[in-house]
Residue frames relative to the residue before (quaternion, step in Angstrom):
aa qw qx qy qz dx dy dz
X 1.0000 0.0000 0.0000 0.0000 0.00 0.00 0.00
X 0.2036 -0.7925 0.5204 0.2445 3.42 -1.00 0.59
X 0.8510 -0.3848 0.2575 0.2479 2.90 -1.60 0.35
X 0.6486 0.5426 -0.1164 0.5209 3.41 1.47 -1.09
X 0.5973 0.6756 -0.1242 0.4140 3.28 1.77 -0.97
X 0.7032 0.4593 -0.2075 0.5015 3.47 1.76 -0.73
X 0.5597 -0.5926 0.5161 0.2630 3.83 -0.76 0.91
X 0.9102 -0.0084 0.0170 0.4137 3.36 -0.49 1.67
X 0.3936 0.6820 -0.3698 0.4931 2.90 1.69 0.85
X 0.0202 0.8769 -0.4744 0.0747 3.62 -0.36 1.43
X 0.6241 -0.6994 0.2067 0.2804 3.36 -0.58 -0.28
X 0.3604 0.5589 -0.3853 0.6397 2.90 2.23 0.48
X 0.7473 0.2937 -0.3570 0.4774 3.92 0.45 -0.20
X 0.4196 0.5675 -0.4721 0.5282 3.73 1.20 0.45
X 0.8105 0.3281 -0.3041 0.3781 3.81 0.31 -0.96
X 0.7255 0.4719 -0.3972 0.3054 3.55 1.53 -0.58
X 0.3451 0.7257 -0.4417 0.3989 3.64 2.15 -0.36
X 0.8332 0.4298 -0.1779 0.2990 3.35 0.72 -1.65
X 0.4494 0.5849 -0.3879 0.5528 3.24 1.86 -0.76
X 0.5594 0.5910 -0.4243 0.3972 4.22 0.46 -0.88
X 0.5988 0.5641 -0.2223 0.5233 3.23 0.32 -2.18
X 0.8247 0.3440 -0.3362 0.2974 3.73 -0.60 -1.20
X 0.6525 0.2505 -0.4084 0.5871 3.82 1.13 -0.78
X 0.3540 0.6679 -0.5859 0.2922 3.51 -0.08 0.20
X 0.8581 0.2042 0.0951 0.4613 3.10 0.49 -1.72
X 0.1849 -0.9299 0.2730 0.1631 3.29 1.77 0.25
X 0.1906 0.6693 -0.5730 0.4330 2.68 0.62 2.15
X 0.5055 -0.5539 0.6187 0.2344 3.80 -1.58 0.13
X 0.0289 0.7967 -0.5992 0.0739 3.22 -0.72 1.16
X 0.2713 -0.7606 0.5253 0.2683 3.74 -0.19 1.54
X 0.5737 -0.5720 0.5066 0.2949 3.63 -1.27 0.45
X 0.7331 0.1735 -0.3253 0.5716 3.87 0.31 -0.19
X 0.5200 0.2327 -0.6223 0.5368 4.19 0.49 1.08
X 0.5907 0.3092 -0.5414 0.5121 4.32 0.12 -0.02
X 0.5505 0.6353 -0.4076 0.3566 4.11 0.28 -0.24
X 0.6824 0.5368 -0.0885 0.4882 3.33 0.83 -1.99
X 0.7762 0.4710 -0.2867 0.3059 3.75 0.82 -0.84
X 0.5306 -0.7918 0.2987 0.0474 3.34 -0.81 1.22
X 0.6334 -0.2963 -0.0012 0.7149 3.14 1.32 -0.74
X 0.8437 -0.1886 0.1330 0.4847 3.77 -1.80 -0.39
X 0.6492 0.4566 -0.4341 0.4261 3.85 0.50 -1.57
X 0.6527 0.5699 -0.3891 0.3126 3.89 0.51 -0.65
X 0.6781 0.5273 -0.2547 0.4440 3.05 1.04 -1.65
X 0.6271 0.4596 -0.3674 0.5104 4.04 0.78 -1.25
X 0.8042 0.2511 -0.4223 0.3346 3.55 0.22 -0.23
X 0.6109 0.4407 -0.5160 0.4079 3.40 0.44 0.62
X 0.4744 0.5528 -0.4699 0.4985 3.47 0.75 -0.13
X 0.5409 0.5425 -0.4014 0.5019 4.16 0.92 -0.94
X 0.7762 0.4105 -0.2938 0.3776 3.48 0.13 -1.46
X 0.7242 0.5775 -0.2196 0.3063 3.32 0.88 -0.65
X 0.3587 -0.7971 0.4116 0.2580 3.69 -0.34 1.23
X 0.7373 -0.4505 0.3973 0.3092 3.86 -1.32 0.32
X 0.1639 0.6991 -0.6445 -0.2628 3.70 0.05 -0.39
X 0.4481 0.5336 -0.6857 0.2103 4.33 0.23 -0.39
């Protein structure tokens, strides 16, 4: 599903989902690669690629 696809889905609750996700998994997430992503399969694989800094 994309992003555009969910009722009331904007782009201030895209950056704070991703801003969650990133300390979750204490990684760095640049703002125009959490911007660029389309839907979930996109988003889970950058979190993979993406190393730990904790």
């Amino acid at each position: 599903m994309r992003t555009r696809e969910i009722p009331g889905w904007d782009s201030f609750r895209h950056l704070k989902i991703m801003a969650a996700v990133g300390r979750e998994f204490g990684i760095h997430l640049k703002s125009l690669e959490v911007m660029l992503l389309k839907d979930i399969g996109e988003a889970l694989s950058l979190v993979d690629r993406k190393p730990a800094t904790k």
